[in-house]
C-alpha positions as CSV (number, residue, x, y, z in Angstrom):
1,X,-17.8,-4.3,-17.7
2,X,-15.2,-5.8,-20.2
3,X,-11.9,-3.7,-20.5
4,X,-10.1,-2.6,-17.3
5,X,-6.8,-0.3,-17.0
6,X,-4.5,-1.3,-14.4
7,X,-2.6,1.9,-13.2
8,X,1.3,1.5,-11.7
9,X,2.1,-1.0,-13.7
10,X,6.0,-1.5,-12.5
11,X,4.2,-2.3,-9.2
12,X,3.8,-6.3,-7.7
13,X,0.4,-5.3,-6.6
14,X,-0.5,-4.4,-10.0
15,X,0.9,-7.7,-11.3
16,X,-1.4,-9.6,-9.1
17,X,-4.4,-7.5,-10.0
18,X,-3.5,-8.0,-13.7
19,X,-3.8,-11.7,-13.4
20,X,-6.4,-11.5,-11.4
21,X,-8.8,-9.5,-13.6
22,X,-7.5,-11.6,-16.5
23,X,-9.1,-14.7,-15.1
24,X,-12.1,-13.5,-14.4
25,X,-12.4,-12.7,-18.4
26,X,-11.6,-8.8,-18.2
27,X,-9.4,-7.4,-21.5
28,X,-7.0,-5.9,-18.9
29,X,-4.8,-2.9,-20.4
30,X,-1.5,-2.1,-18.5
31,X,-0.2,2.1,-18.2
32,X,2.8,3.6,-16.1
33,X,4.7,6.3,-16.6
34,X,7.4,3.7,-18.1
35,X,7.4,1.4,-21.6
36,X,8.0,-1.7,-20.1
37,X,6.7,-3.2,-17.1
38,X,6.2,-6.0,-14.9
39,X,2.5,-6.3,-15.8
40,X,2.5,-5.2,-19.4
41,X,4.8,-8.5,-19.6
42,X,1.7,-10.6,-18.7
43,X,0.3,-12.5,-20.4
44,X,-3.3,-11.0,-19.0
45,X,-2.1,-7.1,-20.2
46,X,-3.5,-7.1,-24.0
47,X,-1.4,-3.7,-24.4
48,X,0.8,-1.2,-22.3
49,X,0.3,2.1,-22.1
50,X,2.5,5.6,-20.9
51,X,1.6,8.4,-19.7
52,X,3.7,11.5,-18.1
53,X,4.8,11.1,-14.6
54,X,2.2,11.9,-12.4
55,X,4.8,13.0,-9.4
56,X,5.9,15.6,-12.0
57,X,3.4,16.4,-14.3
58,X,0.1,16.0,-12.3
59,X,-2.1,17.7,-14.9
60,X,-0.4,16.1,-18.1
61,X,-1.2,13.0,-16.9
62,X,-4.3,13.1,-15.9
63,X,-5.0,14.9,-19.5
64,X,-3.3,11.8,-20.9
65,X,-5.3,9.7,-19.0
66,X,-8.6,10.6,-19.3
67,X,-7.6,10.7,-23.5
68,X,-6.5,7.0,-23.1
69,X,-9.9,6.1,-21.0
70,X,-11.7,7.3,-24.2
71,X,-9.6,6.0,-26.8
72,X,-9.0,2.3,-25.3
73,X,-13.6,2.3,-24.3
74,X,-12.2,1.6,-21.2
75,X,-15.0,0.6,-18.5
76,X,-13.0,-0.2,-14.9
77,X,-9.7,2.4,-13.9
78,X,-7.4,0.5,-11.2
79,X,-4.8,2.8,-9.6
80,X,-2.8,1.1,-7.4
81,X,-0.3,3.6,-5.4
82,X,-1.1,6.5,-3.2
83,X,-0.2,8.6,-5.9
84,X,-2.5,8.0,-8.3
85,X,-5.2,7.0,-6.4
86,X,-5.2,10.6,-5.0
87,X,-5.5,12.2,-8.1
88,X,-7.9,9.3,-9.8
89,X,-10.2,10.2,-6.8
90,X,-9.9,14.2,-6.8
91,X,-10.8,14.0,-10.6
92,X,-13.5,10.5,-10.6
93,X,-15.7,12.5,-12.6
94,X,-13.2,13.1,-16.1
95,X,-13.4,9.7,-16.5
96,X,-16.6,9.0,-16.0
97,X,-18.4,7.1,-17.1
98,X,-15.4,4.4,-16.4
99,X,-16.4,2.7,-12.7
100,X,-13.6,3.3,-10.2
101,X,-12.0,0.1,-9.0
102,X,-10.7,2.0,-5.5
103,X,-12.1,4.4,-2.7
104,X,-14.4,6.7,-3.2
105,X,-14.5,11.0,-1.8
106,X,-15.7,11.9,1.1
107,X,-14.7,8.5,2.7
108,X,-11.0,8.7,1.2
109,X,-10.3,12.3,2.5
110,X,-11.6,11.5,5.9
111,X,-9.5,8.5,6.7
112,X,-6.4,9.4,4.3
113,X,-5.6,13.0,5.6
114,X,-4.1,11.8,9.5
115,X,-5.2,15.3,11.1
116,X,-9.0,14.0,10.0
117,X,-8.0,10.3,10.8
118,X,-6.9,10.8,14.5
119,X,-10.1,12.9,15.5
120,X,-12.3,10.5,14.1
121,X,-11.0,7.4,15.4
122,X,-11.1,9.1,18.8
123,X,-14.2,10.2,18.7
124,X,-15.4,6.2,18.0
125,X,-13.4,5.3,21.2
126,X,-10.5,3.2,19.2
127,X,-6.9,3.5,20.6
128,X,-4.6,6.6,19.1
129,X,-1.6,8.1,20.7
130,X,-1.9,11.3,22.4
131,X,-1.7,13.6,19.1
132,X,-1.4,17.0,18.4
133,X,-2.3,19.1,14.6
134,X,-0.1,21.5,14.4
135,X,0.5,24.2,11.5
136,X,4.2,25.3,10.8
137,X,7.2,25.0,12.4
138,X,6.3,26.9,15.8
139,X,3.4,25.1,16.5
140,X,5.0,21.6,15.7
141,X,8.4,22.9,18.3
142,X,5.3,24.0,21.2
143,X,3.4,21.0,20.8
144,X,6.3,19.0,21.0
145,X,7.4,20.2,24.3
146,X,4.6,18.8,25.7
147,X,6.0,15.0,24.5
148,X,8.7,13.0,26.4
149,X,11.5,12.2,23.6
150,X,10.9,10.3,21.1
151,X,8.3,12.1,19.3
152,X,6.6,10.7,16.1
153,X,5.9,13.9,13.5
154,X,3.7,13.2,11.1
155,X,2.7,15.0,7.9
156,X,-0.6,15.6,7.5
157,X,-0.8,13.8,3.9
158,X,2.1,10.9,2.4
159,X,1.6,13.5,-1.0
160,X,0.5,16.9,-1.6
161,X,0.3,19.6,-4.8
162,X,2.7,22.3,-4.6
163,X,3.4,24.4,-7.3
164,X,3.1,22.4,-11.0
165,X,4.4,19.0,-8.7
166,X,3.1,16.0,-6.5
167,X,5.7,16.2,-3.8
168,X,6.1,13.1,-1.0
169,X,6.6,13.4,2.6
170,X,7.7,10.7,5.6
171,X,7.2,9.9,9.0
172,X,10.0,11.0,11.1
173,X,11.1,10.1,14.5
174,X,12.8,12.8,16.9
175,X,14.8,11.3,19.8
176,X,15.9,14.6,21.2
177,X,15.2,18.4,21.2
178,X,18.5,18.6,18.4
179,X,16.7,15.9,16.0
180,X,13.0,17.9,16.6
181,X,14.6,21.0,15.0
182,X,16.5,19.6,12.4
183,X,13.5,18.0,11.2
184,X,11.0,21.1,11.4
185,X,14.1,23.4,9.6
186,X,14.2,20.6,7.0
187,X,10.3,19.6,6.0
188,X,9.3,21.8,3.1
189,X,6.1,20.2,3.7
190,X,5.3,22.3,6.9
191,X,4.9,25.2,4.1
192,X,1.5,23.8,2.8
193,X,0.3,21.1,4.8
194,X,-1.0,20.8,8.3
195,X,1.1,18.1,10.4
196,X,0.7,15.9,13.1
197,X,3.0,15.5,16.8
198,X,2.3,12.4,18.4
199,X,3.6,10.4,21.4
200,X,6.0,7.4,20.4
201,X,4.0,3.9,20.9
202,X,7.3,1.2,21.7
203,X,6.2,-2.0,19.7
204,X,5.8,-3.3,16.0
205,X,3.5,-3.0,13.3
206,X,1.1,-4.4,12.2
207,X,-2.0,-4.3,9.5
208,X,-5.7,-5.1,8.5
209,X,-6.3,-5.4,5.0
210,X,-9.9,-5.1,3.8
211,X,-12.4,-4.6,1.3
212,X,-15.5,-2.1,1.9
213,X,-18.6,-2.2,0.0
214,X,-20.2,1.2,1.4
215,X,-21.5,-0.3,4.6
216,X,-19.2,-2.8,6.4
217,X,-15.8,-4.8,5.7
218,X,-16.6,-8.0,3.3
219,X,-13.5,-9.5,3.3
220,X,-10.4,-8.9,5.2
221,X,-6.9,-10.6,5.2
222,X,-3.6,-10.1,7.2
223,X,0.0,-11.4,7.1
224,X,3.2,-11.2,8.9
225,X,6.9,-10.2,7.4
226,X,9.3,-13.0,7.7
227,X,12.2,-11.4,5.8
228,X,12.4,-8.1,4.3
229,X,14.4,-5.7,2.3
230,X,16.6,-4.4,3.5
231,X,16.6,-7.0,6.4
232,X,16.4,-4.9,9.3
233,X,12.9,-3.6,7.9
234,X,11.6,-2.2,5.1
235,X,9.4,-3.9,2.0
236,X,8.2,-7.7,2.6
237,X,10.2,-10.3,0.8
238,X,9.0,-13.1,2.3
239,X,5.7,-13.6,4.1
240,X,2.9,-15.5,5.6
241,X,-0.7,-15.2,5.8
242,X,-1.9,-15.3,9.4
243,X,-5.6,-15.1,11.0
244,X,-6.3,-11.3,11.6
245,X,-5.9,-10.2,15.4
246,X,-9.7,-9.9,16.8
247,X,-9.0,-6.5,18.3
248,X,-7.5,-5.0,15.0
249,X,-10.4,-6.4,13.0
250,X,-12.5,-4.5,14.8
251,X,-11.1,-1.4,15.3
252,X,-10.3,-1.0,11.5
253,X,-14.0,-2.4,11.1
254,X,-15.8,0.4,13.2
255,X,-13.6,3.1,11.5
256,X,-14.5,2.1,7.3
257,X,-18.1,1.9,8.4
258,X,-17.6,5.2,9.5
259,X,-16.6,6.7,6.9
260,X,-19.0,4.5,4.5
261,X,-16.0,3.1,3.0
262,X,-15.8,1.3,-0.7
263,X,-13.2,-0.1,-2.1
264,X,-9.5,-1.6,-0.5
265,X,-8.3,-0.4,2.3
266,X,-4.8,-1.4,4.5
267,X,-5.5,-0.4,8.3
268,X,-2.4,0.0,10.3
269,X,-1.8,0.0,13.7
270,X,1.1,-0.1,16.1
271,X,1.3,-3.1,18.9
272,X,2.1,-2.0,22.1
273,X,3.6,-4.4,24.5
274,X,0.5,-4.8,26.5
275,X,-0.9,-5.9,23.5
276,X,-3.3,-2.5,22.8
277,X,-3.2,-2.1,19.0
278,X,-2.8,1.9,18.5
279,X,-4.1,3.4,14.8
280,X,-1.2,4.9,13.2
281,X,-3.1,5.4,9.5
282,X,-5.2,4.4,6.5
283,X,-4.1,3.9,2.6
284,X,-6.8,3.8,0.3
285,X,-5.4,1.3,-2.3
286,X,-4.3,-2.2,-2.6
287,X,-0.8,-3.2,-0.6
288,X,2.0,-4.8,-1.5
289,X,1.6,-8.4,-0.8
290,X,-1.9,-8.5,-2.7
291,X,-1.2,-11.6,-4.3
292,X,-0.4,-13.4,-1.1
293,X,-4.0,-12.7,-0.2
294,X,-5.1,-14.2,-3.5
295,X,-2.8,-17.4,-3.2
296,X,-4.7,-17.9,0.6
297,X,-7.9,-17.2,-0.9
298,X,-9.3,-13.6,-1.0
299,X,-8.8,-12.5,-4.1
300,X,-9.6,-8.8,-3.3
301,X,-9.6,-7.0,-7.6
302,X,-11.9,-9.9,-8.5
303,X,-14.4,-9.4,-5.4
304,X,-14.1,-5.5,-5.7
305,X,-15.4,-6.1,-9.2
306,X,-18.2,-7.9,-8.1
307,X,-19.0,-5.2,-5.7
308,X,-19.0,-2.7,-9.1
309,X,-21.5,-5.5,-10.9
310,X,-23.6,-4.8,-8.0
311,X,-22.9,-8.1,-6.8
312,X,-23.6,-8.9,-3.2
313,X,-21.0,-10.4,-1.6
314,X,-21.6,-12.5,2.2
315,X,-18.9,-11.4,4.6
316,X,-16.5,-14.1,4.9
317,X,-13.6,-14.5,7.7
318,X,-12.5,-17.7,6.3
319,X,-8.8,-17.9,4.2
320,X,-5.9,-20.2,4.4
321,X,-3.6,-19.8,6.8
322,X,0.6,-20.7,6.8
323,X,0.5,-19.9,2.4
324,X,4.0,-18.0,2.0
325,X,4.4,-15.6,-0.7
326,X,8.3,-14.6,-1.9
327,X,9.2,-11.6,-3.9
328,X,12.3,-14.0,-5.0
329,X,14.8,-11.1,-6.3
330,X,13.9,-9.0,-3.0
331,X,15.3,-11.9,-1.1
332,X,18.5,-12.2,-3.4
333,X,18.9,-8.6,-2.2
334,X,18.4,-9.6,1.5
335,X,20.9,-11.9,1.4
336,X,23.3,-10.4,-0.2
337,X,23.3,-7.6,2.2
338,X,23.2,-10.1,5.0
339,X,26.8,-12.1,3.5
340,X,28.2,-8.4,3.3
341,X,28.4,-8.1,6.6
342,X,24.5,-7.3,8.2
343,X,23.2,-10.5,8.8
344,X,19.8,-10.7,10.9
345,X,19.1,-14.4,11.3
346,X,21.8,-14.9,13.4
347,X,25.0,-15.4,11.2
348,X,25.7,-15.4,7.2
349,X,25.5,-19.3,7.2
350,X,22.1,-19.0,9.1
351,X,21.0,-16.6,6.1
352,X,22.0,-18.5,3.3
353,X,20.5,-22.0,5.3
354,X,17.3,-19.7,5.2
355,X,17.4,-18.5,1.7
356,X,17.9,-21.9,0.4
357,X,15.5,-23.7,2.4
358,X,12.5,-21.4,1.1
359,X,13.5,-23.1,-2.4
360,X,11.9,-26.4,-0.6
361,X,9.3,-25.0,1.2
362,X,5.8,-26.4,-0.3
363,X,3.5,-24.2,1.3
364,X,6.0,-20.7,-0.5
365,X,4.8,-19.3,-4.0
366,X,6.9,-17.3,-5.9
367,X,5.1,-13.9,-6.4
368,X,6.6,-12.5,-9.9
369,X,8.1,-15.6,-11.5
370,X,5.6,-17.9,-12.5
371,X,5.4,-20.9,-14.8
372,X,1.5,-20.1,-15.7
373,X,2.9,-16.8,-16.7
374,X,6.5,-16.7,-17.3
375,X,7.4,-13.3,-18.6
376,X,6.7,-11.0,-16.1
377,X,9.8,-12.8,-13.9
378,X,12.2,-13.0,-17.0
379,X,11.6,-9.3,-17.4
380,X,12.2,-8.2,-14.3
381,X,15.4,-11.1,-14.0
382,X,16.7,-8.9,-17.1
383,X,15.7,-5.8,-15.6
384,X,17.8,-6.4,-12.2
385,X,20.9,-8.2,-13.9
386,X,21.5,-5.5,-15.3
387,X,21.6,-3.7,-13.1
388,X,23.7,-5.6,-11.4
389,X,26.4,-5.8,-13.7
């Protein structure tokens, strides 16, 4: 195994598996459906490719693709969003005889597709909310009535194939009978996909990330958000590896070995305030703070490519703790939206005392900038002045 393609590359994730599979002496090659991107500024890419968007042309690229597998003698394909690891899956065999570096069908279809997810994990005893599948719009308003407000509705797949087109769908929330209907008249996704109705679990979040090798978890890593973008949730900007919660660990354990799982997975639940961790879902791919579990010490691409070597890797539970990874232009963005008038920490001098201190804070790495490998954070400095101006 010598030349790898690492799918997505305008993603962080697919930064970090980049450098990664560059030190471990792969020729990595870079593609996305853009010319220049964060990893094909690396000094690890040895070229970028493009290929058509997969969200709109779902056949054109994976024609293009498979073409660029041949041409390049690539040997390892890396997608790294949900996008194209569904379709890299549904098609494993046009690229063969290119290794997958990601799940693997049946096991991806059983824990990807929440209908599947839900009965399975119940069936091994693991903590769900009371759920309901439900198909179209009448079903979805029935089972509902059967919920005290708020109700969680869930489509049955984060992307399907409708027409010529991958389209996206989202978890919604329904705090009354008025909110339940506008969302069932609105989801175009009730046309061709199955959906879920499930009881509301009051809490936070919260997430396993592991690696499968067909038969049990052999490496696992977790983290908490200390800031994010914008600040009153949404993507990490800041955070901190933490030791993983024994009862999560489990529960996502049981469920991979279930489904003989190979490859990354990122198991999340939902903290109740009794501290039960309910299942909420499972995506098949690397996450977003993947280098953050490489700075603590699980570097996840180059242990997945052992697995591919045939390799046998020793389950391991051991990984720094308190390492701090910051997505540095993220947390511009959160402060600036914080000194506009949305501050979360308390006040706008509270924010900025924050912002500055991470400057000095020894055990924080910056995640895109780095002196080892400058040009992937001058790119993307470029990229979001000008936006700015």
């Amino acid at each position: 195994m010598k030349r790898a393609l690492v799918l997505d590359a305008n993603q962080r994730s697919a930064l970090a598996a980049t450098r990664s599979l560059g030190l471990e002496g792969l020729q990595v090659f870079t593609a996305d459906c853009e010319a220049r991107t964060l990893s094909g500024a690396s000094k690890f890419s040895s070229g970028s490719l493009q290929y058509p968007n997969p969200a709109t042309s779902p056949a054109a690229f994976l024609s293009d693709l498979e073409q660029q597998v041949r041409a390049q003698r690539i040997d390892l394909l890396m997608p790294m969003t949900d996008l194209t690891t569904m379709l890299v899956v549904e098609h494993a065999e046009r690229f063969a005889p290119a290794q997958l570096a990601c799940a693997r069908s049946p096991g991806y279809e059983q824990l990807s597709v929440k209908s599947a997810l839900i009965a399975r994990a119940a069936g091994l005893g693991l903590a769900v909310p009371r759920s309901e599948v439900v198909q179209g719009r009448d079903e979805l308003l029935r089972a509902a009535s059967a919920h005290a407000f708020p109700v969680v509705v869930k489509p049955s797949r984060s992307k399907y194939l409708a027409g010529d087109a991958i389209h996206s769908t989202q978890v919604q929330i329904a705090h009354s009978r008025a909110e339940l209907e506008t969302i069932a008249r609105q989801a175009a996704w009730l046309d061709h996909i199955p959906g879920v109705v499930q009881q509301f679990i009051p809490g936070f979040g919260a997430g396993i990330f592991a690696l499968g090798d067909g038969n049990d978890v052999v490496a696992w890593f977790a983290h908490r958000r200390i800031r994010e973008k914008p600040p009153a949730g949404g993507v990490s900007v800041l955070c901190e590896s933490v030791a993983p919660d024994v009862a999560m660990l489990e529960a996502a354990r049981r469920l991979l070995r279930s489904a003989a799982w190979f490859g990354p997975a990122m198991v999340e639940f939902r903290v109740a305030a009794d501290g039960t961790p309910y299942l909420m879902e499972v995506n098949g791919r690397f996450w977003g703070s993947l280098q953050l579990a490489i700075d603590s010490g699980v570097d996840f691409p180059a242990l997945l490519i052992k697995l591919l070597r045939g390799e046998h890797i020793t389950p391991r539970a051991d990984y720094r703790t308190g390492r701090r990874l910051r997505w540095l232009l993220g947390d511009f963005d959160n402060l600036l939206t914080q000194l506009r008038g949305h501050p979360v920490s308390g006040s706008r001098w509270c924010a900025l005392r924050d912002f500055a201190g991470s400057f000095f804070d020894g055990a924080t790495r910056q995640e895109v900038l780095r002196w080892s490998d400058p040009r992937p954070g001058l790119r993307e400095s470029a990229r979001w002045l000008r936006a700015l101006v």
